[in-house]
Backbone as CSV, one residue per row, in Angstrom:
resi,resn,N_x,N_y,N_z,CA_x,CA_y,CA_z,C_x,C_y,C_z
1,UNK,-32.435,-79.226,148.614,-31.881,-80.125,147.618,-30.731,-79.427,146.880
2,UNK,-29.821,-80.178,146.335,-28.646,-79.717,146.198,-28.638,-80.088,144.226
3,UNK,-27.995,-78.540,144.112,-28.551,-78.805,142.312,-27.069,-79.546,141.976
4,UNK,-27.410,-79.626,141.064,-26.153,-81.032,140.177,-25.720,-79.678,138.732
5,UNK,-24.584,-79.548,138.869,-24.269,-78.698,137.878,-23.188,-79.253,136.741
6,UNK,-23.491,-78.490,135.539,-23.060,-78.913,134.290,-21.861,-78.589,133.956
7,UNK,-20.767,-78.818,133.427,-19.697,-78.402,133.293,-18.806,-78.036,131.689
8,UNK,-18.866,-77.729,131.384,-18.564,-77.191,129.210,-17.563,-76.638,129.135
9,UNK,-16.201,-77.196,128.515,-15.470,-76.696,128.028,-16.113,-75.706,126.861
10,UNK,-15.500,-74.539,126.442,-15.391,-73.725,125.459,-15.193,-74.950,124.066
11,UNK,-14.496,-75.249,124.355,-13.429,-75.883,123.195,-14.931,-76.900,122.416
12,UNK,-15.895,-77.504,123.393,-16.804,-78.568,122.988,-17.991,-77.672,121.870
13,UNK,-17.733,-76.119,121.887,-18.654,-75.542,121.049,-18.194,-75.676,119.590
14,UNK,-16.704,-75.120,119.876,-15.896,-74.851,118.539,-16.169,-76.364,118.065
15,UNK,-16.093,-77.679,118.631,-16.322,-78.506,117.807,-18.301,-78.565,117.210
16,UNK,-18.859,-77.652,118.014,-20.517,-78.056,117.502,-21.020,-79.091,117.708
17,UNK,-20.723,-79.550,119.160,-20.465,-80.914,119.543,-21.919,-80.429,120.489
18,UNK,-22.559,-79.267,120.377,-23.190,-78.396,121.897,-24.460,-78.096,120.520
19,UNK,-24.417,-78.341,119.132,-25.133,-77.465,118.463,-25.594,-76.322,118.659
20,UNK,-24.220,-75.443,119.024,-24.458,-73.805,119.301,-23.300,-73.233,118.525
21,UNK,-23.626,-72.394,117.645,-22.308,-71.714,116.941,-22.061,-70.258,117.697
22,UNK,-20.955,-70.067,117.244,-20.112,-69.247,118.306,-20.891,-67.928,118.379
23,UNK,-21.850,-67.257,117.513,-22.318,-66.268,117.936,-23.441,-66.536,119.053
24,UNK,-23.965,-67.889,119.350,-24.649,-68.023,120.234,-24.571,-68.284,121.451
25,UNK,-23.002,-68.818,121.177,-22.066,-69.396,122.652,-21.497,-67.423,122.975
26,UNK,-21.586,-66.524,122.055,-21.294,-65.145,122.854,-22.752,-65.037,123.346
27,UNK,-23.792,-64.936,122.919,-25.177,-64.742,123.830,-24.964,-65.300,124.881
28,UNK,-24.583,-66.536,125.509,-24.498,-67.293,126.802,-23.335,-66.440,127.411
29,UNK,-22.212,-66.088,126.825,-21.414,-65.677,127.692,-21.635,-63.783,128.449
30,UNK,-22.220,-63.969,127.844,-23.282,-61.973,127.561,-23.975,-62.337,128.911
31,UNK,-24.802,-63.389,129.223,-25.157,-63.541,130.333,-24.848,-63.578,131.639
32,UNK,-23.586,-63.746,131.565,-22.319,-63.406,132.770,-22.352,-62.121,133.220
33,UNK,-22.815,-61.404,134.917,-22.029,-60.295,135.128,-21.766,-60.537,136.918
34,UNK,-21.045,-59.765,136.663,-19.723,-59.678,137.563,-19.353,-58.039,138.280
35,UNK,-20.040,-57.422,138.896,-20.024,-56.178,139.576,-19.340,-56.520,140.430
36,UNK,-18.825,-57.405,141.277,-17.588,-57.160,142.530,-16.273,-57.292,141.703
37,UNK,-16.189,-57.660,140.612,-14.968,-58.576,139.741,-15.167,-57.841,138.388
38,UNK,-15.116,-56.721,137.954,-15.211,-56.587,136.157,-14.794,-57.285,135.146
39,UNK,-12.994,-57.003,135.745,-12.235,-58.003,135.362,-12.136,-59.746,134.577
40,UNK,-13.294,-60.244,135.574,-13.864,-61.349,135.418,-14.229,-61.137,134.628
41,UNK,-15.457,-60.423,134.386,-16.338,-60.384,133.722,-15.787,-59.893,131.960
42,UNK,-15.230,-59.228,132.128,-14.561,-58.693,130.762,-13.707,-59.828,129.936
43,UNK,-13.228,-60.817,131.054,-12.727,-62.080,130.323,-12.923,-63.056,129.877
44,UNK,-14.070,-62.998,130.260,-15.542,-64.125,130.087,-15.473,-63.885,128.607
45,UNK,-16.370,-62.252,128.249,-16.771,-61.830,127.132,-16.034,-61.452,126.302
46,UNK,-14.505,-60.960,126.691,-14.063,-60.736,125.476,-12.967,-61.162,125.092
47,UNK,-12.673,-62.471,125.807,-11.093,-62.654,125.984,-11.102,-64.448,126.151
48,UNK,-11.828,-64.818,126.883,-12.202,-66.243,126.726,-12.205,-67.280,125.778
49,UNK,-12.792,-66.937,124.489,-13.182,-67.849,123.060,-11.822,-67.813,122.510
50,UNK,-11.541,-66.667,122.224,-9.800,-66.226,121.734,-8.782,-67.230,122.396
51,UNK,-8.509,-66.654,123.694,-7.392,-67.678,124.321,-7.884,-68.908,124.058
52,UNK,-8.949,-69.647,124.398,-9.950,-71.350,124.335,-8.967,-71.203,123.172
53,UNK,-8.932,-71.302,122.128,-8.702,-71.235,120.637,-7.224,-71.761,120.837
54,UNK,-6.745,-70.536,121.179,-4.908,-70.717,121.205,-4.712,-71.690,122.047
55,UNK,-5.356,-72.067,123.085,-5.001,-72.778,123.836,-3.997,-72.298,125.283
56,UNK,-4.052,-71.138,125.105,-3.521,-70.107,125.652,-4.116,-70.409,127.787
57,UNK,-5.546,-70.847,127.209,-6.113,-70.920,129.002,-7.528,-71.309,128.403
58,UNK,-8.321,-72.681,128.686,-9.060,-73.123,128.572,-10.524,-72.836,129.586
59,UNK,-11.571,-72.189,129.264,-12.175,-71.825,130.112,-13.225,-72.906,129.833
60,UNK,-14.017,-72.539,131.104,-15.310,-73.744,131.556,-16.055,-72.869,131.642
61,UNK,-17.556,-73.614,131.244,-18.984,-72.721,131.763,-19.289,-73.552,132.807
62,UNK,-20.347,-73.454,134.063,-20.811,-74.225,134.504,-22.219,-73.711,134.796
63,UNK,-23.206,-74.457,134.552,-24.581,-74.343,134.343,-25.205,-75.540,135.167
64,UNK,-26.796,-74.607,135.713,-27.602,-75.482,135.961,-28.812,-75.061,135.981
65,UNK,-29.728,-75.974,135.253,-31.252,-75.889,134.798,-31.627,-75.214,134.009
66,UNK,-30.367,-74.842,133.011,-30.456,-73.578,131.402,-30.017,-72.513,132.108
67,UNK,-29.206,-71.973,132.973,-28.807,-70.795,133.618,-26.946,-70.974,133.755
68,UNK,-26.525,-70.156,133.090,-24.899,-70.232,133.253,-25.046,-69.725,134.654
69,UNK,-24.367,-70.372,135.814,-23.753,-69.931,137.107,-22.670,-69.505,137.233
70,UNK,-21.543,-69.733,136.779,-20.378,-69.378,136.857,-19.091,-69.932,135.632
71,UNK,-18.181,-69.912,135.729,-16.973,-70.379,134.518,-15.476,-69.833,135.879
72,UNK,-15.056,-70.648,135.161,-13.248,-70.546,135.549,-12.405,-70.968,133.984
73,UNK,-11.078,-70.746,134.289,-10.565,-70.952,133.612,-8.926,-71.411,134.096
74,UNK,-8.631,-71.958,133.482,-7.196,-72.937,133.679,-6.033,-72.946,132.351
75,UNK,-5.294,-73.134,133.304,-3.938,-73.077,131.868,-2.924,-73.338,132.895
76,UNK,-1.363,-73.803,132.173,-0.493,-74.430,132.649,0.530,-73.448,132.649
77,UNK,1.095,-73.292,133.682,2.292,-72.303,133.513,3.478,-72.585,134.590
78,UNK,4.546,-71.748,133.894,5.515,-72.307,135.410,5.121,-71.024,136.653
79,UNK,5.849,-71.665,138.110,5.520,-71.180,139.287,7.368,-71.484,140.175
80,UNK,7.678,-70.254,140.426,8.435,-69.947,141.468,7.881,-70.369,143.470
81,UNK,8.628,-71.043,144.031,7.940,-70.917,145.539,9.679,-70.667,145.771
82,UNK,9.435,-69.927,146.858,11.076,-69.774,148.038,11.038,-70.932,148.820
83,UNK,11.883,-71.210,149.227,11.649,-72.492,150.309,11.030,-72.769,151.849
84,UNK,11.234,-71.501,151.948,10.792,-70.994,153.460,9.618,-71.370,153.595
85,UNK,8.954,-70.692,152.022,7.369,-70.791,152.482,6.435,-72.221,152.421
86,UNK,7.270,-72.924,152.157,6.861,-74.578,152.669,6.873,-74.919,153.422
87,UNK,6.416,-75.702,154.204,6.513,-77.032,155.087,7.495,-77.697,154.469
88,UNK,8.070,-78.952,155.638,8.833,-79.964,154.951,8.079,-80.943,154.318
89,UNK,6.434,-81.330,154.529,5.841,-81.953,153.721,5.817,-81.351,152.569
90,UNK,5.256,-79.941,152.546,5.332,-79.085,150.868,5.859,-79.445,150.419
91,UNK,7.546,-79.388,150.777,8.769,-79.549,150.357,9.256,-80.758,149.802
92,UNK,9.038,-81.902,150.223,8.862,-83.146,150.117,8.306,-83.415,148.220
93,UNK,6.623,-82.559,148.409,5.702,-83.485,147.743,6.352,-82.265,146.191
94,UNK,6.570,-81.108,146.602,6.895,-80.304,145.493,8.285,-80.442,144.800
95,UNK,9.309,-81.330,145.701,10.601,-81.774,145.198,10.519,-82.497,143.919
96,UNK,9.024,-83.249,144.063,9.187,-84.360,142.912,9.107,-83.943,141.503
97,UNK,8.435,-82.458,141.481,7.849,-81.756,140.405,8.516,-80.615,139.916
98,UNK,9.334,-80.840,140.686,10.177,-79.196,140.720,11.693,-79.210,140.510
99,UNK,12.489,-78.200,140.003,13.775,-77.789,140.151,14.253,-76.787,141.248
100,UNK,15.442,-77.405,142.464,15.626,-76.805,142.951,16.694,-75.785,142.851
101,UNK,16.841,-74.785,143.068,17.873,-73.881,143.121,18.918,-73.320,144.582
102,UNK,19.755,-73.898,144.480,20.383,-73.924,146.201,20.792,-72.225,146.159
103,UNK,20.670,-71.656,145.151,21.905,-70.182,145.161,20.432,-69.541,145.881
104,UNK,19.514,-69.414,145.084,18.379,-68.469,145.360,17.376,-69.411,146.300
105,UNK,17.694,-70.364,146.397,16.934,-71.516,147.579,15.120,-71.203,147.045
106,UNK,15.199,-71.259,145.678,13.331,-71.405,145.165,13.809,-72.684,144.506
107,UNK,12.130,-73.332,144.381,11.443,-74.462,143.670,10.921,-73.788,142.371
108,UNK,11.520,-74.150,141.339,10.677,-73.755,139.862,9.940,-74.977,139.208
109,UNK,8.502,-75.058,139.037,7.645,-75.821,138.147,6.836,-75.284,137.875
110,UNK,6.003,-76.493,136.711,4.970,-75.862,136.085,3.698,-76.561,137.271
111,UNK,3.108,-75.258,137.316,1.602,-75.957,137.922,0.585,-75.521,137.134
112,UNK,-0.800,-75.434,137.608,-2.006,-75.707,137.149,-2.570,-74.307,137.763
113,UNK,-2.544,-73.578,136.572,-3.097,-72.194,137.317,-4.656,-71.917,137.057
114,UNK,-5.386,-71.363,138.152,-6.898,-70.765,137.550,-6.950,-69.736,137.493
115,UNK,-6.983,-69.225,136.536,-6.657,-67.878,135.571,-7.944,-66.830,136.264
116,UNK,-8.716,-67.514,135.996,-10.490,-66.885,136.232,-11.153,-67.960,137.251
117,UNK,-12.057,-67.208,137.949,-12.539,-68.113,138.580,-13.804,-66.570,138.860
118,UNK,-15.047,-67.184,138.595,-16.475,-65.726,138.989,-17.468,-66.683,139.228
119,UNK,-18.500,-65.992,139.510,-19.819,-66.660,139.735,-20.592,-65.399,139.000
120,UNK,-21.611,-65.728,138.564,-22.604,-65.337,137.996,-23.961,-64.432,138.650
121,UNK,-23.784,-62.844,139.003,-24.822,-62.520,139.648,-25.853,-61.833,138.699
122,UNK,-25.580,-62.089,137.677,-26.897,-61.689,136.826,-28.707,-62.404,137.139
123,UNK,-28.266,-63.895,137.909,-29.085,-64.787,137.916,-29.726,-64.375,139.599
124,UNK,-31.095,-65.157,139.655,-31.713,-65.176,141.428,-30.867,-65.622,141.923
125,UNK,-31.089,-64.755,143.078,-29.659,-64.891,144.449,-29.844,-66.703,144.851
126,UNK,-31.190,-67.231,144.499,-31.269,-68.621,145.060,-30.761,-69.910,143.808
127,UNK,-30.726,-69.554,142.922,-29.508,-69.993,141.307,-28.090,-69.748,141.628
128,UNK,-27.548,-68.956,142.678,-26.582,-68.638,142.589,-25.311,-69.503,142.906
129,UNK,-24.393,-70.183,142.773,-23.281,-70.989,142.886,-22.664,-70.493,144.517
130,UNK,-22.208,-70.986,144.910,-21.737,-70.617,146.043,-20.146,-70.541,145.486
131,UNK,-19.400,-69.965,146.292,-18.039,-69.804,145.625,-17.494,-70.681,145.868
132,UNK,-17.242,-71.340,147.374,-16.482,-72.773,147.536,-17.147,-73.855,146.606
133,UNK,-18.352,-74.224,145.886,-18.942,-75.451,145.316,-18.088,-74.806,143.801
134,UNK,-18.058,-73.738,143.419,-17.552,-73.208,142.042,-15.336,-73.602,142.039
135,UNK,-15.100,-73.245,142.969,-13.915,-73.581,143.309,-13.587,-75.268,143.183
136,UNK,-14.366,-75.945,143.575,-14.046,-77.287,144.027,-14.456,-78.022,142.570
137,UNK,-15.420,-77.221,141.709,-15.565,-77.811,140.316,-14.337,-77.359,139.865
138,UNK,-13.622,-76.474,139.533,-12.397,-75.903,139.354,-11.306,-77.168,139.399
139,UNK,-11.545,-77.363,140.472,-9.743,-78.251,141.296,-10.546,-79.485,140.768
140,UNK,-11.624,-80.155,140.990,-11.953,-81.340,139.741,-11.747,-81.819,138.881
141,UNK,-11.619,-80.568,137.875,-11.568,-80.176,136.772,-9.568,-80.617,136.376
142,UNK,-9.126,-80.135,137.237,-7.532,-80.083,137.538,-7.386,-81.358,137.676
143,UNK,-8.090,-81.681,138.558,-7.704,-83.645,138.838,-8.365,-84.762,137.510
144,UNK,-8.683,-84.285,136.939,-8.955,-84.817,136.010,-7.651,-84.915,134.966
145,UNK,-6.795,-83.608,134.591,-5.759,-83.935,133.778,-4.684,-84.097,135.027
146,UNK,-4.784,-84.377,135.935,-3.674,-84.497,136.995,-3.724,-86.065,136.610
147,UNK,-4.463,-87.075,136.521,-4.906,-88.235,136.396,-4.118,-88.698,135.034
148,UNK,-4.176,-88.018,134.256,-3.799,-88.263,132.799,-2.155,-87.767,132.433
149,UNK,-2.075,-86.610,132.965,-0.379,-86.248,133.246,0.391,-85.872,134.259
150,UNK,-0.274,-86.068,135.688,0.610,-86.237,136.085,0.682,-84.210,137.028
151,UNK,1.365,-84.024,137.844,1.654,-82.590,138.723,0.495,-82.485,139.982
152,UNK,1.099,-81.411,140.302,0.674,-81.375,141.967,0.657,-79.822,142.392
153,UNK,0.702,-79.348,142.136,0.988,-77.963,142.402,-0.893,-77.170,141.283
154,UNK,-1.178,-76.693,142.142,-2.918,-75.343,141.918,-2.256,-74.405,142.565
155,UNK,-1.871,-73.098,141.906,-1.963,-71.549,142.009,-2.761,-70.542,141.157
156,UNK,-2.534,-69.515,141.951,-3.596,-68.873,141.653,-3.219,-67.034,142.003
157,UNK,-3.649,-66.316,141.235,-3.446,-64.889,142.067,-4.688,-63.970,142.252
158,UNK,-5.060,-63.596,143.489,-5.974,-62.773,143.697,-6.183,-61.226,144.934
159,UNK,-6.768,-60.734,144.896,-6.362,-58.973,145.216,-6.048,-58.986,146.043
160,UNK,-5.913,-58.258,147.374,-5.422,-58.323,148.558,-6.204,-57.495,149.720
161,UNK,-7.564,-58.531,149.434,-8.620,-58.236,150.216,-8.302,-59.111,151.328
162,UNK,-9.066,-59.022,152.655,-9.114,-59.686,153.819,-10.021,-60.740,153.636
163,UNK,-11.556,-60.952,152.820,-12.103,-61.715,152.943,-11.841,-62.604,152.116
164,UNK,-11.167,-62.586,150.392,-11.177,-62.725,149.591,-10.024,-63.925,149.871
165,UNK,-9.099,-63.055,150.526,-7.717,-64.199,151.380,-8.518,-65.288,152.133
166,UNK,-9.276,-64.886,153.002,-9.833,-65.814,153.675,-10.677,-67.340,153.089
167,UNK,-11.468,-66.508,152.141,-12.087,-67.462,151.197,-11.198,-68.686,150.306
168,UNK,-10.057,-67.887,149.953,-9.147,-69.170,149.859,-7.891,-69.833,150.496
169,UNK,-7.786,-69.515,151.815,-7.243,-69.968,153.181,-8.349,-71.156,153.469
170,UNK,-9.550,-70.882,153.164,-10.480,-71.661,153.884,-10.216,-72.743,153.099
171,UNK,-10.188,-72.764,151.581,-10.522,-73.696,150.800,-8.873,-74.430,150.745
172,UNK,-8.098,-74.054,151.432,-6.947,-74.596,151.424,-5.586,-74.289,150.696
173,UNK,-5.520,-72.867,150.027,-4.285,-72.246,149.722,-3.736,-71.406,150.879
174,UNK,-2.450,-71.070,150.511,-1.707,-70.503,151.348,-0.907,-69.282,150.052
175,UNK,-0.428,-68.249,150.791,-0.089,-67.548,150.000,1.849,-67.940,149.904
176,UNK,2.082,-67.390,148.562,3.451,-67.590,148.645,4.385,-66.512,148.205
177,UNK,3.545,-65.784,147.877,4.413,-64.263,146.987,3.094,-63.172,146.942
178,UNK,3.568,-61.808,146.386,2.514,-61.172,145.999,3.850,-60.167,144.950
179,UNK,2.851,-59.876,143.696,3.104,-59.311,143.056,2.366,-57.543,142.812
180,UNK,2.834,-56.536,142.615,2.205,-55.372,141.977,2.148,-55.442,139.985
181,UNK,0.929,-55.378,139.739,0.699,-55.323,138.517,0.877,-54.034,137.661
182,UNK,1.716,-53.952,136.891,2.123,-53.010,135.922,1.418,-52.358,134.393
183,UNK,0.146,-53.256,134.423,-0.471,-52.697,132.943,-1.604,-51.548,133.238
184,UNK,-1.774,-51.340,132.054,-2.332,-49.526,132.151,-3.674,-49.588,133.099
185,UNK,-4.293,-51.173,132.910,-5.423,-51.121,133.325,-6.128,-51.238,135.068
186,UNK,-4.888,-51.874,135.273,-4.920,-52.084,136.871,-3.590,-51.644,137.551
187,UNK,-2.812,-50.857,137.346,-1.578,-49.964,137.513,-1.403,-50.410,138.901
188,UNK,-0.272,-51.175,139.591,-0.300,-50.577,141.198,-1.106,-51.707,142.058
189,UNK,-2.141,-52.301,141.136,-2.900,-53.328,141.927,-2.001,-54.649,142.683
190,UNK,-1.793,-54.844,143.813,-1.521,-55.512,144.290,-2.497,-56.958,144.114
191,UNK,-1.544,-57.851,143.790,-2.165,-59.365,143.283,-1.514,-60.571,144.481
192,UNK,-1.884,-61.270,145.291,-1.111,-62.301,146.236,-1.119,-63.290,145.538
193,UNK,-0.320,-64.402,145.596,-0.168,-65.203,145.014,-0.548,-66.606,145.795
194,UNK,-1.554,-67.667,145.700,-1.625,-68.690,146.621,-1.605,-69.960,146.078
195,UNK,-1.002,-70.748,146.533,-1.346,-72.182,146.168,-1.964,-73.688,147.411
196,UNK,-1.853,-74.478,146.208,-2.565,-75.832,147.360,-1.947,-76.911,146.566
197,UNK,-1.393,-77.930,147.074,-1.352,-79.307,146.784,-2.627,-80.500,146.496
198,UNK,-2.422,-81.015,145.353,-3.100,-82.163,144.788,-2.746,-83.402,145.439
């Protein structure tokens, strides 16, 4: 049987709309860990409520049967593609959303980025979210304000593992860039960059 999972903006606590005040919504998020991903995990707990706030990147819990499974998080930002790395359908559906540039031949818009995206292994391996069902609440989540305003463009950046690529090749991104990250904490880390059409 297939569990039915819950979905919570951050933002629905700050209103007390959840009757949980924020030192209790950090107990739930305390429950999050993340040993393949720290990263994740460190953004959950200490970086999450803050941005929610600013509005900076809106994160989600997603729960089922009183057990947080996993959270992502989303925010709007602009996105560079070269042209090459389209199709002429890409090309087509991303024209409508985008500015083109004939000198440097890139597409500049804003898309729909998922900032965070973890699953929860603190919990039994049989509680556990699968990553494609956690992903697809994600892009849901996206089509929901896609519905209300409108864009087409989900990116995303993640390490430059073989399986990790694969996992979202499968789910339907393609890569379009990769960046090296420059802060003290991940120096050097190579980040790929992928997206998918709405």
């Amino acid at each position: 049987m297939q569990n039915s999972y819950s979905v919570t903006s951050l933002n629905s606590y700050f209103n007390n709309k959840n009757g949980v005040d924020e030192d209790q919504l950090k107990e739930i998020l305390n429950s999050f860990s993340s040993p393949v991903n720290p990263d994740v995990e460190h953004f959950l707990q200490k970086n999450s409520i803050l941005f929610t706030k600013k509005k900076q990147s809106i994160s989600y819990i997603v729960s089922t049967g009183g057990h947080l499974v996993g959270y992502f998080a989303l925010a709007v930002k602009p996105v560079t593609f070269r042209s090459e790395v389209l199709s002429k359908t890409a090309q087509k559906v991303v024209e409508r959303v985008s500015k083109y540039d004939a000198n440097t031949k890139e597409y500049s818009a804003s898309g729909y980025l998922i900032a965070q995206l973890g699953k929860n292994f603190r919990i039994a391996k049989e509680l556990q979210i699968p990553g494609s069902h956690l992903l697809n609440i994600a892009i849901s989540t996206i089509q929901q304000a896609q519905n209300l305003v409108g864009g087409t463009i989900v990116f995303l950046e993640c390490e430059n593992h073989p399986k990790l690529m694969s996992f979202y090749e499968q789910n339907l991104f393609r890569q379009f860039s990769s960046r090296i990250t420059d802060n003290s904490n991940n120096e050097g880390l190579v980040l790929n960059q992928m997206f998918r059409l709405i």
